[in-house]
FIPAVEX-415241 format. One record per atom (N, C-alpha, C): residue in three letters; atom name; x, y, z. Coordinates in pm, whole numbers. Example, Ala and Ser with C-alpha at 12.3 -4.5 7.8 and 13.67 -1.06 7.14 Angstrom:
residues 2
(r ALA,N,(1319,-569,780))
(r ALA,CA,(1230,-450,780))
(r ALA,C,(1320,-330,780))
(r SER,N,(1285,-225,708))
(r SER,CA,(1367,-106,714))
(r SER,C,(1290,3,787))
//
This chain:
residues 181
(r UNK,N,(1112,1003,-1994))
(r UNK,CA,(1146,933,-1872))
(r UNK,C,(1047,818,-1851))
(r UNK,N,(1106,689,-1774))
(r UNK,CA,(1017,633,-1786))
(r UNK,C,(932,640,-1650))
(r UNK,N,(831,585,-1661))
(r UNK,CA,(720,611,-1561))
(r UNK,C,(723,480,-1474))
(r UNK,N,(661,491,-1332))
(r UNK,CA,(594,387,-1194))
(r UNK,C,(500,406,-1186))
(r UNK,N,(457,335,-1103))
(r UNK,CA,(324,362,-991))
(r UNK,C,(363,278,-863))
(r UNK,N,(310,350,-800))
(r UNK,CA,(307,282,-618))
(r UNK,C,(209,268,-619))
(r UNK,N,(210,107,-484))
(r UNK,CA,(125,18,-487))
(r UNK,C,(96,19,-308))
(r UNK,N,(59,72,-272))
(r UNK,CA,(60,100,-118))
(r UNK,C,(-57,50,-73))
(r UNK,N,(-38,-96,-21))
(r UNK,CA,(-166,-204,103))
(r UNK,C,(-126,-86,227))
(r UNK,N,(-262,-2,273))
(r UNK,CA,(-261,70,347))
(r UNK,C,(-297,15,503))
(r UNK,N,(-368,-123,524))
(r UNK,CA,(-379,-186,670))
(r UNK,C,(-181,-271,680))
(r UNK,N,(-103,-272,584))
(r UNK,CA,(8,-339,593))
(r UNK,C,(61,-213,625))
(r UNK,N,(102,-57,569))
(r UNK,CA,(185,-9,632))
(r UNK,C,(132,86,747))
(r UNK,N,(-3,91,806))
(r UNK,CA,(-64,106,885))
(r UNK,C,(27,-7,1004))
(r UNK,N,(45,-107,994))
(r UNK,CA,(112,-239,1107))
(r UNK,C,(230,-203,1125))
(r UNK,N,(292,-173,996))
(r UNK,CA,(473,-127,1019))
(r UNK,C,(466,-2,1097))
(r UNK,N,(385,104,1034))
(r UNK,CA,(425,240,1111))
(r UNK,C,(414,236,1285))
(r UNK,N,(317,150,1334))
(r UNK,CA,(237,109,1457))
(r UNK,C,(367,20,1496))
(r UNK,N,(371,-53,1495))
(r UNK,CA,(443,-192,1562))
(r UNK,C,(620,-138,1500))
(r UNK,N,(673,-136,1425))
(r UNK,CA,(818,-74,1418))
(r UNK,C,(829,51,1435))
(r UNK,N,(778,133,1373))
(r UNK,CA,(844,331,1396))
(r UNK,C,(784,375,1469))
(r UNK,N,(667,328,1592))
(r UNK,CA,(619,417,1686))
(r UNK,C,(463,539,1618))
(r UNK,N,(448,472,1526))
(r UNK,CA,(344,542,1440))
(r UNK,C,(353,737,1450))
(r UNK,N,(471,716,1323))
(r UNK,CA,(470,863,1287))
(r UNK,C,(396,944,1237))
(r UNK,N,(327,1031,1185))
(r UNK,CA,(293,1122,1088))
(r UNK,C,(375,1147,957))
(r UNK,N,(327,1057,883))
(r UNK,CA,(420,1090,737))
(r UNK,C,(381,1154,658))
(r UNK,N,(456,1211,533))
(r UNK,CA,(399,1269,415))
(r UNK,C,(417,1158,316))
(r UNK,N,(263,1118,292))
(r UNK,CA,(223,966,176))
(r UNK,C,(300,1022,31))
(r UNK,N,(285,1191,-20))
(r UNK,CA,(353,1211,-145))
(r UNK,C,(500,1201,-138))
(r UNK,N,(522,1216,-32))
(r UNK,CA,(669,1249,7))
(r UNK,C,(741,1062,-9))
(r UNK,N,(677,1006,63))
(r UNK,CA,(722,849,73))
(r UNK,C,(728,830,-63))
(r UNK,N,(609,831,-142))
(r UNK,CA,(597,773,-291))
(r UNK,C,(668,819,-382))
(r UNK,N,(727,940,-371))
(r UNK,CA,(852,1036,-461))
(r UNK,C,(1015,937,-435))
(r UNK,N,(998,902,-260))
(r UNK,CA,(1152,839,-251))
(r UNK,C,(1112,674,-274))
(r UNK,N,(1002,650,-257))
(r UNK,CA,(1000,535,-322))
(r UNK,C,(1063,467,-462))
(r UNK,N,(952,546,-516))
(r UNK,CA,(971,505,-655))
(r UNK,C,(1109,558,-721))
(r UNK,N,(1206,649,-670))
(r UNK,CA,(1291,651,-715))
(r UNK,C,(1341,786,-797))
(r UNK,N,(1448,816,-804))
(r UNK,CA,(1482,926,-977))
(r UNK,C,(1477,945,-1041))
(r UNK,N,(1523,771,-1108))
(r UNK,CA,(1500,764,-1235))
(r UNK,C,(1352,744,-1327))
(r UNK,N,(1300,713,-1218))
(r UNK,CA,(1134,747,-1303))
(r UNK,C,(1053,840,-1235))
(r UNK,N,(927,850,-1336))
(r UNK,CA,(889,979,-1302))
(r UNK,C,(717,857,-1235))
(r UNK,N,(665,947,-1137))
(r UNK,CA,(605,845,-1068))
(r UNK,C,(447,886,-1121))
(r UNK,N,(408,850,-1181))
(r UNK,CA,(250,835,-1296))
(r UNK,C,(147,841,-1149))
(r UNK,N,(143,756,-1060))
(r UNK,CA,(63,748,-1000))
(r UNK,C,(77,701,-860))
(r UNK,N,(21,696,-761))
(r UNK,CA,(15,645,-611))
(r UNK,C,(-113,547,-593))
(r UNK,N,(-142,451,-582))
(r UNK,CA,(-254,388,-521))
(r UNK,C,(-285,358,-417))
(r UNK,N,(-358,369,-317))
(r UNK,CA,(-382,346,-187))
(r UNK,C,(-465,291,-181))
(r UNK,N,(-471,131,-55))
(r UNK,CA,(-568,51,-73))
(r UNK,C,(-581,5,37))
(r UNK,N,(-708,43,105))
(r UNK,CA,(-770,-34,216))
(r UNK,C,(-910,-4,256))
(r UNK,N,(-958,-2,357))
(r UNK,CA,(-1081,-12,406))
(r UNK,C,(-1132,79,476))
(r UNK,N,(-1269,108,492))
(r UNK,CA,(-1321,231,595))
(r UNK,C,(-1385,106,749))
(r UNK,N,(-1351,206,845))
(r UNK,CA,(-1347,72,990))
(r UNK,C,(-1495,65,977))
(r UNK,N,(-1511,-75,1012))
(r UNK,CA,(-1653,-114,1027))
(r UNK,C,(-1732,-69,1157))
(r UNK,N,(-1890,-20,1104))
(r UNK,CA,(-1956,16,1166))
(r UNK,C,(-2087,-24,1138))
(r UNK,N,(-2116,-79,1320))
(r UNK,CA,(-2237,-176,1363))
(r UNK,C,(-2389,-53,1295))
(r UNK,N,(-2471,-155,1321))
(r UNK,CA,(-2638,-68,1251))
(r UNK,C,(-2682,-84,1382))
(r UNK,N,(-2718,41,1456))
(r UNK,CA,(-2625,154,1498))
(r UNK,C,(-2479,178,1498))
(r UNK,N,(-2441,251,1459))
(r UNK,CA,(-2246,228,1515))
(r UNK,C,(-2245,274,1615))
(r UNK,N,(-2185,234,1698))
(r UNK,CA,(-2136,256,1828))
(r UNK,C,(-2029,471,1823))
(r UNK,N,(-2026,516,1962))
(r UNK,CA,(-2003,638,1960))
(r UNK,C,(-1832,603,1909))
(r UNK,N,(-1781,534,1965))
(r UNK,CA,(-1591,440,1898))
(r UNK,C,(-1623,467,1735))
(r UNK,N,(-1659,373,1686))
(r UNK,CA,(-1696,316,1525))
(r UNK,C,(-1736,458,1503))
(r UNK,N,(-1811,577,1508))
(r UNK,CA,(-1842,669,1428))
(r UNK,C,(-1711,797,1460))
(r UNK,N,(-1665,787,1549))
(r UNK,CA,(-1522,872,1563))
(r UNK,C,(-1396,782,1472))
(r UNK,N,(-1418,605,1468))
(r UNK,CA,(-1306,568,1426))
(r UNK,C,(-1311,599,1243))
(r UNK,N,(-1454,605,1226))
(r UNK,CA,(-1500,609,1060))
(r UNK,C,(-1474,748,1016))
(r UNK,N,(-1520,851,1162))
(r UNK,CA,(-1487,1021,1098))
(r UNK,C,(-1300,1011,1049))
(r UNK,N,(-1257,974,1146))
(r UNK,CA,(-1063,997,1158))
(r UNK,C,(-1038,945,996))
(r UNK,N,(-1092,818,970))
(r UNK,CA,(-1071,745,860))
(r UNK,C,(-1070,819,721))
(r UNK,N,(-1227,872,722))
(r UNK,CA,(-1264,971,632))
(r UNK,C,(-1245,1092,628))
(r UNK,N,(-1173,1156,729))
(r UNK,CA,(-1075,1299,706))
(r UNK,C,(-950,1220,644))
(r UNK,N,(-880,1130,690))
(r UNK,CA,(-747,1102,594))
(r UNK,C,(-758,1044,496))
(r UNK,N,(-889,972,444))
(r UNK,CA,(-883,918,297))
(r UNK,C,(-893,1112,182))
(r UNK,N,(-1021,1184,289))
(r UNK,CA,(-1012,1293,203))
(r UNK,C,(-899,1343,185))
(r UNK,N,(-783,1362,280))
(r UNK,CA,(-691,1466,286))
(r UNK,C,(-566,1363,170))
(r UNK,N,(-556,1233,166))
(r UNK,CA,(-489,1149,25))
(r UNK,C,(-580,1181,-70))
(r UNK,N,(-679,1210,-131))
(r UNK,CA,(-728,1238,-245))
(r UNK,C,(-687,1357,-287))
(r UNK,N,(-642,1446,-212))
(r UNK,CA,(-611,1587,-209))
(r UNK,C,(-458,1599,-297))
(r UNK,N,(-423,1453,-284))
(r UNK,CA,(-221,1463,-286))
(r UNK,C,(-238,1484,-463))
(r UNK,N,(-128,1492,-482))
(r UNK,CA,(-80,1500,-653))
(r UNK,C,(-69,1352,-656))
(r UNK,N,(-143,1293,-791))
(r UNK,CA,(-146,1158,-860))
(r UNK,C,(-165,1027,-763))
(r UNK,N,(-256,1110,-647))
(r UNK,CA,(-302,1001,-564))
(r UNK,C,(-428,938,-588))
(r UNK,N,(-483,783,-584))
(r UNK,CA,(-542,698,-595))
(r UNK,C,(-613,643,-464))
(r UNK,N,(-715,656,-442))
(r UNK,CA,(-773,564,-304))
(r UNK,C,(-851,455,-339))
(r UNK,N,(-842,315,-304))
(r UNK,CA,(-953,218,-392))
(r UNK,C,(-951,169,-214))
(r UNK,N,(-1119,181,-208))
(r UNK,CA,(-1135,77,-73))
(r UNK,C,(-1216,-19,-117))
(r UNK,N,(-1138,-131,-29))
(r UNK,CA,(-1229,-235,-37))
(r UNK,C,(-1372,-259,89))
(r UNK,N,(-1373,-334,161))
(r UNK,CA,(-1489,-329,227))
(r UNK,C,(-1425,-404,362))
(r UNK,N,(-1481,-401,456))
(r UNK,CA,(-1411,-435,639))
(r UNK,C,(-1557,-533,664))
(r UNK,N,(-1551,-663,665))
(r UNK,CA,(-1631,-747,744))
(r UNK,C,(-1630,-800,882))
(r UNK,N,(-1698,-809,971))
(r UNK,CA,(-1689,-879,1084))
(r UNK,C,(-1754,-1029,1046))
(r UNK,N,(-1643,-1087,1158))
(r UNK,CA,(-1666,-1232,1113))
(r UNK,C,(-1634,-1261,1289))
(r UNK,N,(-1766,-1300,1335))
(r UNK,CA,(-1719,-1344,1485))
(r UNK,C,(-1701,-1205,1549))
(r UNK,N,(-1572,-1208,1611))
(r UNK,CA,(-1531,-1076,1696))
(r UNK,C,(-1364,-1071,1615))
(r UNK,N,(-1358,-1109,1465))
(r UNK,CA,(-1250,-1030,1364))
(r UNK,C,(-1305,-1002,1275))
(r UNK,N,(-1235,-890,1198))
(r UNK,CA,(-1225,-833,1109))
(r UNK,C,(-1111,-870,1017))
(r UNK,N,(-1184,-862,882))
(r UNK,CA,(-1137,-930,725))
(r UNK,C,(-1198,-819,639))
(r UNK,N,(-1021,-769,555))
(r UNK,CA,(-1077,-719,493))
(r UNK,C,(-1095,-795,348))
(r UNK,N,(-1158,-701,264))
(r UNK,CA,(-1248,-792,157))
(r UNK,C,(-1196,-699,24))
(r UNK,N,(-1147,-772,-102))
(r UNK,CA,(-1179,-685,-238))
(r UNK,C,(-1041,-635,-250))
(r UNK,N,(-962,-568,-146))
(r UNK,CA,(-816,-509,-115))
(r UNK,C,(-718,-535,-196))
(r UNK,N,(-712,-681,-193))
(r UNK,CA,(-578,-741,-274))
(r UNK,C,(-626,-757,-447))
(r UNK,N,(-797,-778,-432))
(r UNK,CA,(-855,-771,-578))
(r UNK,C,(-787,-688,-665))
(r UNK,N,(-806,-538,-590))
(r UNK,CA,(-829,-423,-657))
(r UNK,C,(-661,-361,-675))
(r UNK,N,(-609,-412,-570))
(r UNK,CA,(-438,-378,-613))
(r UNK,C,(-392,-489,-695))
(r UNK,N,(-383,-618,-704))
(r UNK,CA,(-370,-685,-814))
(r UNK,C,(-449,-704,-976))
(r UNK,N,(-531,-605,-997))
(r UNK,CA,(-624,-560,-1116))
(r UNK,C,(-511,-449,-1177))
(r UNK,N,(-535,-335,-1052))
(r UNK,CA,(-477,-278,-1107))
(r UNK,C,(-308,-299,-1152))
(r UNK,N,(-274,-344,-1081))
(r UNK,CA,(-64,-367,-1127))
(r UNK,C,(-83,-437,-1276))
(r UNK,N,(-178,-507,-1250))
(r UNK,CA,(-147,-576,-1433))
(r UNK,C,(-232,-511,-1486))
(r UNK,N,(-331,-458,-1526))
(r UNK,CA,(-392,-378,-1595))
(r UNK,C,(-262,-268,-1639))
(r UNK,N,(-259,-228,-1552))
(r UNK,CA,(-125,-97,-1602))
(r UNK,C,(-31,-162,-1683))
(r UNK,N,(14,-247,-1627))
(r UNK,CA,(141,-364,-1697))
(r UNK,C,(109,-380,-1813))
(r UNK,N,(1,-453,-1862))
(r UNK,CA,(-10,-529,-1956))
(r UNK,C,(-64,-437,-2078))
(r UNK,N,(-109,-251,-2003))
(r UNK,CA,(-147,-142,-2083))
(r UNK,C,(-32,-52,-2130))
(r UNK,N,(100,-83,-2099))
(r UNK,CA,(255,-47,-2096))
(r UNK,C,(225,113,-2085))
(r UNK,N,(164,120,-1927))
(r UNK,CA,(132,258,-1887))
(r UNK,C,(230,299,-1817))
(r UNK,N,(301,152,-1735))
(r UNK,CA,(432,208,-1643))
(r UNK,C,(556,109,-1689))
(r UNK,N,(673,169,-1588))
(r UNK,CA,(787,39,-1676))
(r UNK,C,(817,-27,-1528))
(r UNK,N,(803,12,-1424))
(r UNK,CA,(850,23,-1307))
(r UNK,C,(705,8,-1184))
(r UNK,N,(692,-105,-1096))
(r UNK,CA,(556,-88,-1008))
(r UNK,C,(632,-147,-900))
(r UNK,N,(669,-23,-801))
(r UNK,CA,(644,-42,-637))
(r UNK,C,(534,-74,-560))
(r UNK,N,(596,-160,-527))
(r UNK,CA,(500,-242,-364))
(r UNK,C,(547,-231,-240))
(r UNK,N,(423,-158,-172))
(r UNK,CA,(432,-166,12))
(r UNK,C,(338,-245,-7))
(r UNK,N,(414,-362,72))
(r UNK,CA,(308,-482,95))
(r UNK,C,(426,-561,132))
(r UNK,N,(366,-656,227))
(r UNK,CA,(409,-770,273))
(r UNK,C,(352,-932,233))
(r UNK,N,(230,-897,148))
(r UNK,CA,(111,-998,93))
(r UNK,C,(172,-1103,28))
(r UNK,N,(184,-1167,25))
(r UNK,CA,(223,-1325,-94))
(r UNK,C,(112,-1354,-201))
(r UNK,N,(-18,-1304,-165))
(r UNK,CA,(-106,-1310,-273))
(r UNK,C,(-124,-1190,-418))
(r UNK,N,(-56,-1106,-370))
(r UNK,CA,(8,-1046,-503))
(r UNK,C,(72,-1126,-568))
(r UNK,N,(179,-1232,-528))
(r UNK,CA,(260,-1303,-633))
(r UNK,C,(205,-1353,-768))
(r UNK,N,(84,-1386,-796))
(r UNK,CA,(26,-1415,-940))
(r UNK,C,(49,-1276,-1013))
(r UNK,N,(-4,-1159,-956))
(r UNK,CA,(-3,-1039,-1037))
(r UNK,C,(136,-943,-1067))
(r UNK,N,(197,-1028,-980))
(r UNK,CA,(350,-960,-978))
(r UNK,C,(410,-1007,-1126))
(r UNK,N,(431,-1174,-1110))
(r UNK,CA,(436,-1234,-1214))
(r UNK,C,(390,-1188,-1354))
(r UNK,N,(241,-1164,-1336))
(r UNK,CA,(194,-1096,-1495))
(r UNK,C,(252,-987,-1541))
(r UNK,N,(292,-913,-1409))
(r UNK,CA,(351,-746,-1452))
(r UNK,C,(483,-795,-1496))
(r UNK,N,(517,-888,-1431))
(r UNK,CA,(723,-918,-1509))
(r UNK,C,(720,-975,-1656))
(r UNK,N,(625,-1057,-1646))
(r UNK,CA,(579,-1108,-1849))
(r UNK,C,(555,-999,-1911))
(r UNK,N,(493,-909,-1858))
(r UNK,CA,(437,-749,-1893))
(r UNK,C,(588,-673,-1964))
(r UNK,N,(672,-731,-1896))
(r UNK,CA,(841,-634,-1907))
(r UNK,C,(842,-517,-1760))
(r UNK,N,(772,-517,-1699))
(r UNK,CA,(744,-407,-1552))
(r UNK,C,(824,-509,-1509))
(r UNK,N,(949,-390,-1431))
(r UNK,CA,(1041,-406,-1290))
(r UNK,C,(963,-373,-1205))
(r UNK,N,(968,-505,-1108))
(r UNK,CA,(891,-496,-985))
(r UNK,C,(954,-488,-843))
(r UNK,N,(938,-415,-756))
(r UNK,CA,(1016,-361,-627))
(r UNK,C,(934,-404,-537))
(r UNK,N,(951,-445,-406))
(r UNK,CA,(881,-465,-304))
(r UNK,C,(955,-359,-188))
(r UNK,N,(882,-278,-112))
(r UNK,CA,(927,-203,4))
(r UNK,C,(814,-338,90))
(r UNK,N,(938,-388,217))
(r UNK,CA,(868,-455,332))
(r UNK,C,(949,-381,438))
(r UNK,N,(881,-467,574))
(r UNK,CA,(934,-444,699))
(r UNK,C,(947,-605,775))
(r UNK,N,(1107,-629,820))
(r UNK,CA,(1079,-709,905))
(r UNK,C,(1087,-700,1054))
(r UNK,N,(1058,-601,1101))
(r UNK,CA,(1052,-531,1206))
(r UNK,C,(998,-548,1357))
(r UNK,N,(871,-630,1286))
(r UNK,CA,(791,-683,1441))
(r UNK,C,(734,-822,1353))
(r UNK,N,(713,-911,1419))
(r UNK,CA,(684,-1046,1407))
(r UNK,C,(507,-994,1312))
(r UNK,N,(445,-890,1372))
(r UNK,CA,(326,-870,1304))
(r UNK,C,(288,-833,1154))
(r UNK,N,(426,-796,1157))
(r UNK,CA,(480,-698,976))
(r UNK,C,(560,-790,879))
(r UNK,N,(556,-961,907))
(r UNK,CA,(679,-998,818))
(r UNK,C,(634,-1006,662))
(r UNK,N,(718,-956,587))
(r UNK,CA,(725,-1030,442))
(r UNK,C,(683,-1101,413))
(r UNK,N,(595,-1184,350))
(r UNK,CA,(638,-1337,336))
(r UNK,C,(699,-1346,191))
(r UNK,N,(833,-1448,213))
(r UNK,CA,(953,-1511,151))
(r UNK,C,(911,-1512,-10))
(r UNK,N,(758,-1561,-2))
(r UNK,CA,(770,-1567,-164))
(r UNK,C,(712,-1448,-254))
(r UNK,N,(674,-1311,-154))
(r UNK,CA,(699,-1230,-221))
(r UNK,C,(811,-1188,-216))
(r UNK,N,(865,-1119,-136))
(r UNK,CA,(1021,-1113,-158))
(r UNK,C,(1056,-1191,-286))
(r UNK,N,(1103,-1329,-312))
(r UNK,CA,(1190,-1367,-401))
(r UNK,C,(1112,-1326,-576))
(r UNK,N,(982,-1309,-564))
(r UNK,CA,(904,-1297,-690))
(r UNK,C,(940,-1146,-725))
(r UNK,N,(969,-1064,-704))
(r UNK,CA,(988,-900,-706))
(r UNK,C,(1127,-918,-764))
(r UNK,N,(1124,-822,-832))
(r UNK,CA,(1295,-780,-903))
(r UNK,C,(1387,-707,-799))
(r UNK,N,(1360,-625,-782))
(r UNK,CA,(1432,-586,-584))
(r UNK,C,(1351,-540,-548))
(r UNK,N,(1442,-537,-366))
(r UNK,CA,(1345,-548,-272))
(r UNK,C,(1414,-427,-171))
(r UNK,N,(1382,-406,-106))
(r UNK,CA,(1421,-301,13))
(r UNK,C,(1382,-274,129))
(r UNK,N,(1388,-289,253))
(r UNK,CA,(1348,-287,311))
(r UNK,C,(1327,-170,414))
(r UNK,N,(1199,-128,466))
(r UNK,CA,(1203,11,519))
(r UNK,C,(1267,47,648))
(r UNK,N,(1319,139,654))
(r UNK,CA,(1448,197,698))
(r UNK,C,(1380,292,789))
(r UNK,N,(1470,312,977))
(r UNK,CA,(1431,453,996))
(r UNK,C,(1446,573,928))
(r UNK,N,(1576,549,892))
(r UNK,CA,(1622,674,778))
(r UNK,C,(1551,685,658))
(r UNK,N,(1478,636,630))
(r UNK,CA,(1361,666,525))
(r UNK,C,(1257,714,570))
(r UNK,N,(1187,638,676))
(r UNK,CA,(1076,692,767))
(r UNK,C,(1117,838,823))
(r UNK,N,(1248,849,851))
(r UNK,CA,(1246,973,939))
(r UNK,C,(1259,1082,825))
(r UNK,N,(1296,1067,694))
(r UNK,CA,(1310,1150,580))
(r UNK,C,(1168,1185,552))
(r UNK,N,(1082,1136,547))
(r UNK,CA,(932,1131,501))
(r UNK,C,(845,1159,626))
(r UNK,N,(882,1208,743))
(r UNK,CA,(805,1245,873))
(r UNK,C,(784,1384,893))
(r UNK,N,(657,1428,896))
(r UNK,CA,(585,1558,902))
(r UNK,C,(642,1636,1038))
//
């Protein structure tokens, strides 16, 4: 059978679950099984984002928001063929940027690609700066999928990922509510 991997920007479907579905409780193995599909067998899950930044002292917020963080990165390491890569959370002013994120999910999609580890790489992401690495994975011979949301003005797609992906799909209550704990 042939094999995937999911590609899951975790501050992007962190925005969809929040701002469109009312922020459910999902099962992440459960999503990545209907993700990726039947016909392949799913090699791996990657999860990619950040631990919340915390001031020197952290504030009593920042060390409850970092505990919550770090019980659910532990409890995804726990899943079958799950992946956690964080990048790093900067303050800049009074925002936050995260840093390394898109590095480390665009390393990996073509690394795999170009190692003909998968045939098939799903994306939750809405990013346009994947599009270089999308590209390498399609020279690679990897069918590339994008799962987006256009749901709330805060969650859109942007257009040129969409058109760079081999299909696309967009997330569904009836998917969300299939994958809700």
């Amino acid at each position: 059978m042939d094999k995937a991997a999911v590609f899951i920007d975790g501050g992007y479907l962190n925005k969809v679950l929040k701002h469109v579905f009312g922020e459910p409780e999902i099962d992440y193995e459960l999503l990545s099984d209907r993700i990726c599909g039947n016909d392949y067998e799913r090699l791996r899950t990657y999860y990619y984002n950040c631990m919340p930044f915390q001031s020197n002292p952290p504030t009593a917020a920042e060390s409850r928001m970092y505990a919550q963080m770090n019980k659910f990165i532990y409890n995804l390491n726990r899943l079958n063929r799950f992946e956690v890569r964080l990048g790093r959370l900067q303050k800049i002013g009074r925002t936050y940027k995260q840093k390394r994120v898109d590095v480390l999910l665009s390393v990996d999609l073509v690394r795999m690609s170009w190692n003909h580890q998968i045939n098939k790489a799903v994306l939750l992401t809405g990013d346009s700066d994947f599009v270089p690495a999308i590209k390498a994975a399609k020279d690679a011979g990897v069918l590339t999928v994008a799962f987006y949301s256009r749901g709330a003005p805060q969650v859109y797609a942007h257009d040129e990922l969409l058109y760079e992906c081999d299909e696309r799909f967009e997330m569904t209550q009836e998917l969300i509510n299939s994958v809700t704990r």
